[in-house]
C-alpha positions as CSV (number, residue, x, y, z in Angstrom):
1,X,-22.6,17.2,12.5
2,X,-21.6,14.6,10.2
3,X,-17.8,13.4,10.8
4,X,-15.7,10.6,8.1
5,X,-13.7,8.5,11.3
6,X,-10.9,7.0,9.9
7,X,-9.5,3.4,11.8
8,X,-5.7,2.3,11.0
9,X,-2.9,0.8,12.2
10,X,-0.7,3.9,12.5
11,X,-2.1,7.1,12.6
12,X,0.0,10.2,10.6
13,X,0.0,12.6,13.7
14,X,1.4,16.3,12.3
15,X,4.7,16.1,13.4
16,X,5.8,13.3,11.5
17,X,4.5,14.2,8.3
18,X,8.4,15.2,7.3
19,X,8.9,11.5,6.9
20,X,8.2,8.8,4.2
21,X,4.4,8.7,4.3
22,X,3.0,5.2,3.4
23,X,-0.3,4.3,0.8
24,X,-2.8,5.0,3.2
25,X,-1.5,8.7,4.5
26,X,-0.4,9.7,0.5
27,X,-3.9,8.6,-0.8
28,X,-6.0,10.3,2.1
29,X,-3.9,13.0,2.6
30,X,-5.5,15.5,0.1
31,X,-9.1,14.5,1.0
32,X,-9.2,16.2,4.3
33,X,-9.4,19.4,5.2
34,X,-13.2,19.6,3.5
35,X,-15.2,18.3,6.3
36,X,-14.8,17.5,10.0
37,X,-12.0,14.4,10.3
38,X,-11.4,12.0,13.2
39,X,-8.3,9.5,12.9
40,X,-7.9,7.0,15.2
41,X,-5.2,3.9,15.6
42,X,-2.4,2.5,17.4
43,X,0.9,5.7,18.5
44,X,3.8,3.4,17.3
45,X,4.7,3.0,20.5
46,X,5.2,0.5,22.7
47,X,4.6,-0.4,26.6
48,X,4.4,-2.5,29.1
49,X,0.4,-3.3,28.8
50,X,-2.1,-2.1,26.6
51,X,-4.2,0.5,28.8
52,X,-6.4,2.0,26.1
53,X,-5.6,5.7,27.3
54,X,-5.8,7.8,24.6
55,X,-3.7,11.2,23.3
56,X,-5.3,13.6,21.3
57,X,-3.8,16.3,18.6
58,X,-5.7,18.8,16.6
59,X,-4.3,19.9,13.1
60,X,-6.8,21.9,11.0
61,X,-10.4,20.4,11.1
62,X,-8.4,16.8,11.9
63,X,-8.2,15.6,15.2
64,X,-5.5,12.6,15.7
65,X,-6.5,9.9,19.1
66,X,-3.3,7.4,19.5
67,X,-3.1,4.8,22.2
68,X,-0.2,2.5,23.1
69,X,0.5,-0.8,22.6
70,X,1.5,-4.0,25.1
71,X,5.1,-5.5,24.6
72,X,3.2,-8.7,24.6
73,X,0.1,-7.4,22.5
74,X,2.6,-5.7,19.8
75,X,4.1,-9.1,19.5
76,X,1.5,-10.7,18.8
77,X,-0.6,-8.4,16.9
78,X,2.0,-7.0,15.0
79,X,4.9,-8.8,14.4
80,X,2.9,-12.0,14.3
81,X,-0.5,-12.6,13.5
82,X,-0.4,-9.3,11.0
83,X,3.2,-9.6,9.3
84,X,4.7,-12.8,9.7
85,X,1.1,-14.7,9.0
86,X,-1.6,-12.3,7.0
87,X,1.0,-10.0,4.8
88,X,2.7,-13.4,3.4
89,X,-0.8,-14.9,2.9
90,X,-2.3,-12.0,0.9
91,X,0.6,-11.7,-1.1
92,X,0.5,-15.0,-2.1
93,X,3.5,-16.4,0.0
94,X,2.1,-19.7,1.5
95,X,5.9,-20.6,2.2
96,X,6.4,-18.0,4.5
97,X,3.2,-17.9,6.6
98,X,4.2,-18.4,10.0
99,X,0.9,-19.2,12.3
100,X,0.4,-19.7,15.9
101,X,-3.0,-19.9,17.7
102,X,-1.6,-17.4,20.4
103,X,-0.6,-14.6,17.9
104,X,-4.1,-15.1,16.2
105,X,-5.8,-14.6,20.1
106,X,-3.2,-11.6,20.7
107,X,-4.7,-10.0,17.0
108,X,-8.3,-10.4,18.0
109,X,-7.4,-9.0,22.2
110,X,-5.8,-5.9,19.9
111,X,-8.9,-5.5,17.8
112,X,-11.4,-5.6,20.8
113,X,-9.1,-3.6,23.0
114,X,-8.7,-0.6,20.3
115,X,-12.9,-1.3,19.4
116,X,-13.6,-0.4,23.7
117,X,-11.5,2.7,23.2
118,X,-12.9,3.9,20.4
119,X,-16.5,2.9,20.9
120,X,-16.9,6.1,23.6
121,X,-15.7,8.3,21.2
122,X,-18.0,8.3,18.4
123,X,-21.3,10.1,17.7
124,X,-24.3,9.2,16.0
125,X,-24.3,10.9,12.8
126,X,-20.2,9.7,12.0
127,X,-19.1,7.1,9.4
128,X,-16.6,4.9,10.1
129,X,-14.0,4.0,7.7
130,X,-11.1,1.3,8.7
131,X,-8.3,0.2,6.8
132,X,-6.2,-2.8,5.8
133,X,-5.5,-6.3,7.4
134,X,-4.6,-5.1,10.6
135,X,-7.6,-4.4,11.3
136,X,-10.5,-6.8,9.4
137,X,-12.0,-7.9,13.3
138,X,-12.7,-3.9,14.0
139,X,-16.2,-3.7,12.2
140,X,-17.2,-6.9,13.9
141,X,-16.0,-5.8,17.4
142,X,-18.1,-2.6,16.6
143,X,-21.2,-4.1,16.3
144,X,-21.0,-6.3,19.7
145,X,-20.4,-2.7,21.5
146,X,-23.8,-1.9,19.8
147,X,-22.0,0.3,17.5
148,X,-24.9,1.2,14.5
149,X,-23.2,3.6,12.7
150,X,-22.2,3.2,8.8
151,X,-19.0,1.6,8.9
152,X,-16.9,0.2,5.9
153,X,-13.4,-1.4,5.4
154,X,-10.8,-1.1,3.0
155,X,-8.1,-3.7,2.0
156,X,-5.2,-1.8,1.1
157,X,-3.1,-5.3,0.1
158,X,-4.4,-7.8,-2.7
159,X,-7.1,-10.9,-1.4
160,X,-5.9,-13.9,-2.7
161,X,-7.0,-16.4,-4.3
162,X,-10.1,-19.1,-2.1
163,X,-7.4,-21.5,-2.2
164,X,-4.6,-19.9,-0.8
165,X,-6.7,-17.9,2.0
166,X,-7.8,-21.7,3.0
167,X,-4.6,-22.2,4.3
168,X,-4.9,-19.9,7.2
169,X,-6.2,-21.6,10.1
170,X,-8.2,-19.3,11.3
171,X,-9.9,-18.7,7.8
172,X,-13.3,-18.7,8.7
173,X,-13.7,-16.8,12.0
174,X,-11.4,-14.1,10.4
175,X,-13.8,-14.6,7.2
176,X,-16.8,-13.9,9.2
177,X,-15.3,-10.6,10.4
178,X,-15.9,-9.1,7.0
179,X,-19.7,-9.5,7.7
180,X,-19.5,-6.3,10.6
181,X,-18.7,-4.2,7.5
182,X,-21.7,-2.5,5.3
183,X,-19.1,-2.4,2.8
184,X,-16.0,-3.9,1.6
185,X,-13.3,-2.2,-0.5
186,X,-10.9,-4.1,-2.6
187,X,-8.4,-2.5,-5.2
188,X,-8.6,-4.9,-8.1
189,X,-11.2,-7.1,-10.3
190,X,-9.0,-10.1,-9.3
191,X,-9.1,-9.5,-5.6
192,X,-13.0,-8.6,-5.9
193,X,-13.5,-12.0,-7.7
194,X,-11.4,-14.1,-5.5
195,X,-13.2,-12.4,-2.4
196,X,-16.5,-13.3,-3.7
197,X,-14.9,-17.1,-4.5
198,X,-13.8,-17.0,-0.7
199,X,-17.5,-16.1,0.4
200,X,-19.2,-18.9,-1.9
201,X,-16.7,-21.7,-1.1
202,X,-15.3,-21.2,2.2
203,X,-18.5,-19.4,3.9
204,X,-21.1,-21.0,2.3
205,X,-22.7,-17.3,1.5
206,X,-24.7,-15.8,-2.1
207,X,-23.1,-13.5,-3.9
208,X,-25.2,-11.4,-6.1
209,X,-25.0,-9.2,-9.3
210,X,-25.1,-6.2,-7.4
211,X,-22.1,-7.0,-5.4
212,X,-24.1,-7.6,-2.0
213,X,-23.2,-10.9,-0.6
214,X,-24.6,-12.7,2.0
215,X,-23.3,-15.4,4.9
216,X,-23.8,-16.4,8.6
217,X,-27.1,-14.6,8.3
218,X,-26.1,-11.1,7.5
219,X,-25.2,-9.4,4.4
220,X,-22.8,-6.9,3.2
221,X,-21.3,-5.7,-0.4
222,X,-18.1,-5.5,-1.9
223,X,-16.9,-3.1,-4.4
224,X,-13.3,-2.3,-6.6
225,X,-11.9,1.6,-5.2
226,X,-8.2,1.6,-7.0
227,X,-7.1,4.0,-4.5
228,X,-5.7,7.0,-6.8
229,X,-3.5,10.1,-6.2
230,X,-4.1,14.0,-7.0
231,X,-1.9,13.8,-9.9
232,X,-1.8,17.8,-10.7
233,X,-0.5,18.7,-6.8
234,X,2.3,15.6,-7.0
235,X,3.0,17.4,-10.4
236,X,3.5,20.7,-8.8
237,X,5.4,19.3,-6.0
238,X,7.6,17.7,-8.3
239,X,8.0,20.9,-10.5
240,X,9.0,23.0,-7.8
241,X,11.6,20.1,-6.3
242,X,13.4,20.1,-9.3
243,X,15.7,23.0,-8.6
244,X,15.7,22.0,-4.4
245,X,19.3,21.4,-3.4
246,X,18.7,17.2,-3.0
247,X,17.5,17.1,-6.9
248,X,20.8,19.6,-8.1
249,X,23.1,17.2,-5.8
250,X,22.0,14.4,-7.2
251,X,21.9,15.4,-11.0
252,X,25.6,16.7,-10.8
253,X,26.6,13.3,-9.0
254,X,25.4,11.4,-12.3
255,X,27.3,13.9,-14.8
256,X,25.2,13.7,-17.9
257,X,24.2,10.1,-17.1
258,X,20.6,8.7,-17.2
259,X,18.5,7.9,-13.9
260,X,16.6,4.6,-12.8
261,X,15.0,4.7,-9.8
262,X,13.2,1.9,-7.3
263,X,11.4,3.4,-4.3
264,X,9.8,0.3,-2.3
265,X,9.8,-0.3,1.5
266,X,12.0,-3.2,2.3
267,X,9.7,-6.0,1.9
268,X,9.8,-9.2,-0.2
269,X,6.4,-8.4,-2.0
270,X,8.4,-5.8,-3.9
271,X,10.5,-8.2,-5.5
272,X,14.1,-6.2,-5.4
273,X,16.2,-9.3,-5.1
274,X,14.6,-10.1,-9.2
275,X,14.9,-6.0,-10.0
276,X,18.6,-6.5,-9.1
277,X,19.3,-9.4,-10.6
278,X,17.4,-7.6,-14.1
279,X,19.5,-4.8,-13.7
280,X,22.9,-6.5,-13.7
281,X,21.8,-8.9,-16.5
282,X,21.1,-5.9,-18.7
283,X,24.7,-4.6,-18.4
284,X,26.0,-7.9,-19.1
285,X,23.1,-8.4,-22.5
286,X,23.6,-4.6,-23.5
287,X,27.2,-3.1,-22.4
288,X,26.6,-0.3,-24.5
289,X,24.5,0.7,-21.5
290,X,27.4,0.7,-19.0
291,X,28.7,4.0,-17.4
292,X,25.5,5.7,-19.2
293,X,22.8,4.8,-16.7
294,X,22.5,4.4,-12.8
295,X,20.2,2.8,-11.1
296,X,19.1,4.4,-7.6
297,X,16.9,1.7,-5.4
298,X,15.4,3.5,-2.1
299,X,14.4,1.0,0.3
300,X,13.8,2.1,4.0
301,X,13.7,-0.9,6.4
302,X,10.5,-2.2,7.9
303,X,10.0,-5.0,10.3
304,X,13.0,-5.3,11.4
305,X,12.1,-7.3,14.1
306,X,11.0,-10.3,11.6
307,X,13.6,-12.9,10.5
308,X,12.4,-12.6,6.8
309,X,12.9,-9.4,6.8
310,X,16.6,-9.4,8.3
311,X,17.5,-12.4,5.2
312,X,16.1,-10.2,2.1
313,X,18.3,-7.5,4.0
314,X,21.1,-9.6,3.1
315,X,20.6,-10.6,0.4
316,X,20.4,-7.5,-1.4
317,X,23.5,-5.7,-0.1
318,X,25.3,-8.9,-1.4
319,X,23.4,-8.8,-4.8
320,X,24.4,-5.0,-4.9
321,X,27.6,-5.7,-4.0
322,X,28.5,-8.4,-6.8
323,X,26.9,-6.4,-9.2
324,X,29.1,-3.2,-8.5
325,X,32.0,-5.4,-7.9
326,X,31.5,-6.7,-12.1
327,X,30.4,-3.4,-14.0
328,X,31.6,-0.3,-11.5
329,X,34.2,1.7,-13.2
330,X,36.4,3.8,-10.8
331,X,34.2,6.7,-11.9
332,X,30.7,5.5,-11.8
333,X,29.0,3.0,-9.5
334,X,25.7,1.3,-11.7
335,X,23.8,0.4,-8.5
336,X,23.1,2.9,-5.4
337,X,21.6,1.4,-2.8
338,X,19.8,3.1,0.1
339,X,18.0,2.0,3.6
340,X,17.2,5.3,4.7
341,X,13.7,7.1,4.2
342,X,13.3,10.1,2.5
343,X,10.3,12.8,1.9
344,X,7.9,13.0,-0.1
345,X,9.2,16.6,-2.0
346,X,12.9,15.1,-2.1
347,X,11.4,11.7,-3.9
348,X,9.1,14.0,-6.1
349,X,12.2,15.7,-6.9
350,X,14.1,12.3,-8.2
351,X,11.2,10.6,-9.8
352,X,11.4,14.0,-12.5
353,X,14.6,13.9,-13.2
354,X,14.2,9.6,-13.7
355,X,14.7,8.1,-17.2
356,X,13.3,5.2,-15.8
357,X,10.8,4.6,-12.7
358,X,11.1,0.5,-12.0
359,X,7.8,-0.5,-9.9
360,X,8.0,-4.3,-10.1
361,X,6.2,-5.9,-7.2
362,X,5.8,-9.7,-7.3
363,X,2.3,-8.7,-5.8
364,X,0.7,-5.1,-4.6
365,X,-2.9,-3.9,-3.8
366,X,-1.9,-1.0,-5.9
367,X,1.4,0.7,-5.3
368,X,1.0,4.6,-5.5
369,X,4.7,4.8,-6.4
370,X,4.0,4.1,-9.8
371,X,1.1,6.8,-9.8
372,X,3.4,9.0,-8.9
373,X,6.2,8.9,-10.9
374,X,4.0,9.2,-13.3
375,X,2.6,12.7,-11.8
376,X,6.2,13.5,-11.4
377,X,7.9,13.4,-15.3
378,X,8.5,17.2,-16.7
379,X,6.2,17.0,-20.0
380,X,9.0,18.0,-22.1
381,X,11.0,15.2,-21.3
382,X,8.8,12.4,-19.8
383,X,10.9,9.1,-18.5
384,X,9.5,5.7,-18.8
385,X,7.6,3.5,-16.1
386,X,8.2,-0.1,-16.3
387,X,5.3,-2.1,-14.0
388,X,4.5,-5.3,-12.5
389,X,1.7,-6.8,-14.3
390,X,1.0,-7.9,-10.9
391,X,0.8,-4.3,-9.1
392,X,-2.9,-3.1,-8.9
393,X,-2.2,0.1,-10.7
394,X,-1.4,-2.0,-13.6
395,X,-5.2,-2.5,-14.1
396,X,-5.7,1.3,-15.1
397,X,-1.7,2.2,-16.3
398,X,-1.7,0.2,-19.1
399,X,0.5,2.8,-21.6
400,X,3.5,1.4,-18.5
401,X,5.8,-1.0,-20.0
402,X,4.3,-3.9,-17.9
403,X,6.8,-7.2,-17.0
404,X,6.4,-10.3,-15.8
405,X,8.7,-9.6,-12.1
406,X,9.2,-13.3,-12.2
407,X,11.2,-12.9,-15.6
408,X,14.7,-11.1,-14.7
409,X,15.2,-11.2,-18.9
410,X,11.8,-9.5,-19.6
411,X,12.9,-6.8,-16.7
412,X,16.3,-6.4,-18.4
413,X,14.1,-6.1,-22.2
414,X,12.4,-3.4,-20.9
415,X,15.0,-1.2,-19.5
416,X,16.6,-1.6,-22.5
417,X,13.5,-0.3,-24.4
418,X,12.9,2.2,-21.9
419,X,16.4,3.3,-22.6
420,X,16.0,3.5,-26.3
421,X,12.5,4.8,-26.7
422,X,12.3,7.9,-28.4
423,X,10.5,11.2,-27.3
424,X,6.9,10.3,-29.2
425,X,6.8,7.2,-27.8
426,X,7.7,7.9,-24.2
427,X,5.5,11.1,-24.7
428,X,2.7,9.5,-25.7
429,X,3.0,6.9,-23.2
430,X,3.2,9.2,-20.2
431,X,0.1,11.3,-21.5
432,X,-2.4,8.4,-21.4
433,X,-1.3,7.2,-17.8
434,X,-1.7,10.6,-16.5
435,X,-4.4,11.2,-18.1
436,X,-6.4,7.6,-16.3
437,X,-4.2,9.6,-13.0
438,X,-6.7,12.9,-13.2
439,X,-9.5,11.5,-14.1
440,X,-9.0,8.6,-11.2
441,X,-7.8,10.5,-8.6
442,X,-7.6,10.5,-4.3
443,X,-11.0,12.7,-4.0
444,X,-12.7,10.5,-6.6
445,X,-11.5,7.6,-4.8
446,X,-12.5,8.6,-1.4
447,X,-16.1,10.0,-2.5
448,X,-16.6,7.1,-4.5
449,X,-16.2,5.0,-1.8
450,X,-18.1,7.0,1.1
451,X,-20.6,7.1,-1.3
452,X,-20.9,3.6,-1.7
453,X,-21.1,3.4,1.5
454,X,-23.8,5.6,2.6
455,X,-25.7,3.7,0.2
456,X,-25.1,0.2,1.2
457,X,-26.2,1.1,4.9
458,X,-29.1,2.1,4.5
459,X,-30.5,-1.3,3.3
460,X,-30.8,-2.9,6.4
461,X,-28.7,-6.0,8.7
462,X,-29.8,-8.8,9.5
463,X,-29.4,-9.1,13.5
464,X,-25.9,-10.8,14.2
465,X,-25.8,-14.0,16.6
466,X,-23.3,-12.7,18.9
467,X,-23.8,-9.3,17.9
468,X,-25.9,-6.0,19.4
469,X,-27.4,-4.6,16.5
């Protein structure tokens, strides 16, 4: 029987499905259910080697297979060669790459070690499906086990530009990696064509109309999947939030005033030191504003563990703090600032009853936060979404006010316009974007996708040097 494997870093086992889901878990989570499933990745947790034992969980026609993680190897892998060296890198952030050669060998011993324990575990008719930069060596370490199954990755973050992705040491090892994929998914036309920029200049491959490219003496293909949401089930979750006890609490805490709301992991790719700084300069440029809006940022921590992390921490509770300290009046706060995670209902639920969703990344793969704020707005009385021009989902939202997240003035314009914009305008807005959301959705992604696939494997591969195929 045929069976979609899915590969990540964390794996959304059942019982945690209360919390905050991330991209990956909100855009696959209404695919399943239609076929067979198999998810397999890393449990979160952390011991004191890396034994490859596995734990299994069955939920529906899903079955879950977690294994644990090394102090040592979670160090490395983790905390180091994935987030403190490939997140800055594909988000642009040369100053913050941190590289050593011994987080690079403890990302690669991760990769091979999760490769052995899944490699006994699949069967001959399953495709193979892994996701994001934690994983990119996965495919590769496949094929050495002798692993000849269709198997395709998907690069949930942007790929930046040939020059930039020169800058990582390990550039061309990691770049050969891509070449154990039949397919490679990317989520914009800008990371597709710096990709293919990467493959001509820095691997010396072809890259053909078609999208198959070739290098090292193999060949794959690469393809844009904007990873999309099912915009009509957000909409009902959000419709049936609105009278849950977190939405009433929070509507009578404004009293009558209008909602802005930021929902972004902690993470300096979602540029919330700039969204503050907007914020505060459009109570200072429009004071007509003051005591009639508030502005509710959501940011959970993440990586706590990394000292970059730990710095933008601080720096937005003391932006926060000196803009409160200016405009609050002793019955209205403007800013609300959160660290704590909440679910996915709740946020539906506060996204409706938002004037104003602000989703301004300095760079995203896509950001489904925008998509679903969108989903979320009561049709009577849509808000407004102000984007990043630099978000992924910008590429199809294009009825979103779109900034510049570099430009704290722009921001601070269009809040103001969002503010003022009357009911035809914001109406007509809302209806285009979520119109691109049903006709783009999670399924179509996903299908889209596995059909590419099945398609791109059965042209054949060329025999890799180190490889078992």
């Amino acid at each position: 029987m045929e069976r979609l494997v899915i590969v990540s870093n964390r794996v959304p086992l059942p019982r945690q499905r209360g919390a905050q889901a991330g991209g990956l878990a909100v855009a696959l989570r209404d695919v399943f259910g239609k076929a067979e499933g198999f998810w397999f990745g890393w449990s979160g947790e952390v011991t004191d080697q890396t034994s490859g034992e596995l734990r299994f969980t069955r939920s529906g026609r899903m079955t879950f297979a977690v294994m644990d993680l090394g102090r040592n190897d979670y160090e490395r892998y983790y905390n180091g060669f994935a987030n403190a060296c490939l997140w800055p890198l594909l988000h642009y952030r040369l100053g913050l790459l941190d590289f050593h050669r011994e987080d690079y060998h403890g990302y690669m011993a991760v990769n091979r070690a999760m490769a052995a324990a899944l490699k006994p575990l699949l069967r001959p008719y399953d495709r193979i499906w892994v996701h994001d930069y934690h994983l990119i060596p996965m495919g590769q370490e496949l094929r050495k086990l002798g692993v000849n199954n269709p198997i395709g990755f998907f690069l949930h973050t942007p790929f930046p530009p040939a020059d930039l992705f020169e800058a990582l040491p390990a550039h061309d090892s990691l770049g050969e990696s891509f070449l154990g994929y039949d397919l490679i998914g990317l989520q914009t036309e800008r990371d597709r064509r710096s990709f293919f920029d990467f493959v001509t200049r820095n691997l010396g491959g072809r890259v053909h109309p078609d999208g198959q490219f070739e290098a090292f003496g193999r060949s794959s293909r690469a393809g844009v999947f904007g990873v999309g949401i099912d915009a009509p089930v957000f909409a009902n979750i959000a419709a049936e939030a609105e009278t849950a006890d977190e939405t009433i609490r929070l509507q009578e805490s404004l009293a009558g005033r209008l909602l802005a709301i930021g929902v972004d992991r902690l993470d300096f790719s979602k540029g919330l030191p700039n969204r503050f700084h907007a914020y505060g300069k459009l109570l200072e440029r429009w004071p007509e504003h003051k005591a009639k809006v508030t502005y509710l940022q959501i940011a959970p921590h993440s990586r706590g563990e990394i000292a970059t992390y730990r710095t933008l921490r601080r720096e937005l509770e003391q932006i926060a703090g000196r803009i409160n300290g200016k405009h609050a009046e002793f019955d209205w706060q403007p800013l609300r600032y959160l660290n704590k995670p909440l679910t996915r209902p709740v946020l539906a639920g506060f996204y409706r009853l938002s004037r104003i969703g602000l989703v301004t990344p300095l760079r995203d793969g896509m950001n489904l936060v925008a998509k679903e704020y969108v989903a979320a707005q009561p049709p009577q009385d849509p808000g407004v979404l102000i984007l990043s021009r630099f978000a992924g989902a910008a590429e199809g939202l294009t009825a979103a006010l779109l900034v510049n997240p570099f430009d704290a003035d722009s921001m601070a314009d269009a809040m103001h316009a969002a503010l003022v914009m009357p009911f035809e305008e914001r109406h007509a807005r809302w209806q285009a974007m979520m119109q691109q959301l049903k006709t783009d959705g999670a399924a179509w992604w996903a299908s889209r996708f596995l059909a590419t696939l099945d398609a791109a494997s059965r042209g054949a591969h060329s025999l890799s040097p180190t490889g078992t195929q």
